[in-house]
TIGUFI-520319 format. One record per residue (C-alpha): residue number from 1; x, y, z. Coordinates in steps of 0.5 Angstrom, whole numbers. Layout:
<rs>
<r k="NUM" x="X" y="Y" z="Z"/>
...
</rs>
This chain:
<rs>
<r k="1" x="67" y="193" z="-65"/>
<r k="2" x="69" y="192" z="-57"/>
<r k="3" x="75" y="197" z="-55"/>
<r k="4" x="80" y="196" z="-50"/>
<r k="5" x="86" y="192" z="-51"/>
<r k="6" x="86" y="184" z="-51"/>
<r k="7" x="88" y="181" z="-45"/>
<r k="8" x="92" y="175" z="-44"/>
<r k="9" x="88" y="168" z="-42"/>
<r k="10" x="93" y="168" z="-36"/>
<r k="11" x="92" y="175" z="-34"/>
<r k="12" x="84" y="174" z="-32"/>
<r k="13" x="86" y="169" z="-26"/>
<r k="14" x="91" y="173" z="-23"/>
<r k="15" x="86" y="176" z="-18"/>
<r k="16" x="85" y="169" z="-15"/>
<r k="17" x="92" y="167" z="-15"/>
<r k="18" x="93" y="173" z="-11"/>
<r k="19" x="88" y="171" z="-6"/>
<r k="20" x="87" y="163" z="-5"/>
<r k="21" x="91" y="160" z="-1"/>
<r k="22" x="92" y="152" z="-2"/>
<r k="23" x="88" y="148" z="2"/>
<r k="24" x="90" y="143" z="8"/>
<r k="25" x="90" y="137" z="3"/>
<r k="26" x="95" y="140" z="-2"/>
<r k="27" x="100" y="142" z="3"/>
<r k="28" x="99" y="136" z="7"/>
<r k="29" x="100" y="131" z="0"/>
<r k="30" x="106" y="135" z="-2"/>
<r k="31" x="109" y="134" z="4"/>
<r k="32" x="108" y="127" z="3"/>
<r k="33" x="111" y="126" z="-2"/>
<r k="34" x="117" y="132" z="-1"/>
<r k="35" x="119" y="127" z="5"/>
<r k="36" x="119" y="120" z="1"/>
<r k="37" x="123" y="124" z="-5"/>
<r k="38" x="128" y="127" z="-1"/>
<r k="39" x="129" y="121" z="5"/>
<r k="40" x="126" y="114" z="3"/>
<r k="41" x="121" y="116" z="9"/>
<r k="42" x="114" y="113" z="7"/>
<r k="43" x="109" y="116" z="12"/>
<r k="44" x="100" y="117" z="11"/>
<r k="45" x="97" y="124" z="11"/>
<r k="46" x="93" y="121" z="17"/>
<r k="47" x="99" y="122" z="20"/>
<r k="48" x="100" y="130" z="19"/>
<r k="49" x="96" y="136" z="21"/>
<r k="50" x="95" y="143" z="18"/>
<r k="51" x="95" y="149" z="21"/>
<r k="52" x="93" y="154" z="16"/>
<r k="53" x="92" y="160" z="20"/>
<r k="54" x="100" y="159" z="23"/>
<r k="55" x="102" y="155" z="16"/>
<r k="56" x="105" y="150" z="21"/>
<r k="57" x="105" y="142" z="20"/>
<r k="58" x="104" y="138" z="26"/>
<r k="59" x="108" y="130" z="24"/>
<r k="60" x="104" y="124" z="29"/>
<r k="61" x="110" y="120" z="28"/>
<r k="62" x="115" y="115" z="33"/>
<r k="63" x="119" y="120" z="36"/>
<r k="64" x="125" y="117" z="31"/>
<r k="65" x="122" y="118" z="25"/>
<r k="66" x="119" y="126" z="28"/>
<r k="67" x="128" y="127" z="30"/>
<r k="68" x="130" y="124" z="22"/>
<r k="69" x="125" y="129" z="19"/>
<r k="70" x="126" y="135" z="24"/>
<r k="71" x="135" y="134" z="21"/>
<r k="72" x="132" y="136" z="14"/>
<r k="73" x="127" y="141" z="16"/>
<r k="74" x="130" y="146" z="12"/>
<r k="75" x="131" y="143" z="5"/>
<r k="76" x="123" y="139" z="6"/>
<r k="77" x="122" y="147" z="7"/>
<r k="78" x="126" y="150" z="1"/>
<r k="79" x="122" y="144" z="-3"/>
<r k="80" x="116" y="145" z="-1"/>
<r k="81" x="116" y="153" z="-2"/>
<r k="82" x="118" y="151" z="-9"/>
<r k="83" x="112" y="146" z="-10"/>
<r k="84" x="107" y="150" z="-7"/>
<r k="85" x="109" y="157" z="-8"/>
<r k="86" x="112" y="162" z="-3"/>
<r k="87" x="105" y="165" z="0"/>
<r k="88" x="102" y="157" z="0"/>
<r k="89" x="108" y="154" z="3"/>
<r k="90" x="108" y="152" z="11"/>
<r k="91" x="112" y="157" z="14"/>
<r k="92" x="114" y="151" z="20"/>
<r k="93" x="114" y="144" z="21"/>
<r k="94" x="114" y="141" z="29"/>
</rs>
């Protein structure tokens, strides 16, 4: 017999989902689909860059769709926090 307590399957990968951050990828697809969601603005992941060490996305976009984005950069922000989680998500959108 073993001793010690069960542990819950959920429990023994907490050590890892305090520790991993998302990768440049998933963030980058999520703000993809964040902004078509929220605006109707279809843009490519070519199109944007992740700073994971400062959490900021960088847009490559015409400066009218960049001026449309940054006037709902708080709820793209609150959307992709709710998405990514409050440590993975970007912190700024430039």
């Amino acid at each position: 017999m073993r001793g010690g307590e069960l542990k819950k399957v959920s429990d023994l990968f907490s050590k890892y989902r305090e520790k991993l951050i998302a990768p440049q990828s998933s963030v980058v697809s999520a703000l993809v689909e964040v902004v078509d969601d929220l605006m109707g603005i279809k843009i490519k992941p070519e199109q944007v860059d992740y700073s994971t060490s400062t959490r900021t996305l960088h847009l490559r976009l015409p400066a009218v769709l960049r001026q449309e984005i940054q006037r709902n950069k708080g709820d793209i922000l609150l959307h992709l926090k709710g998405r990514l989680g409050e440590r993975n998500a970007p912190k700024e959108l430039v």
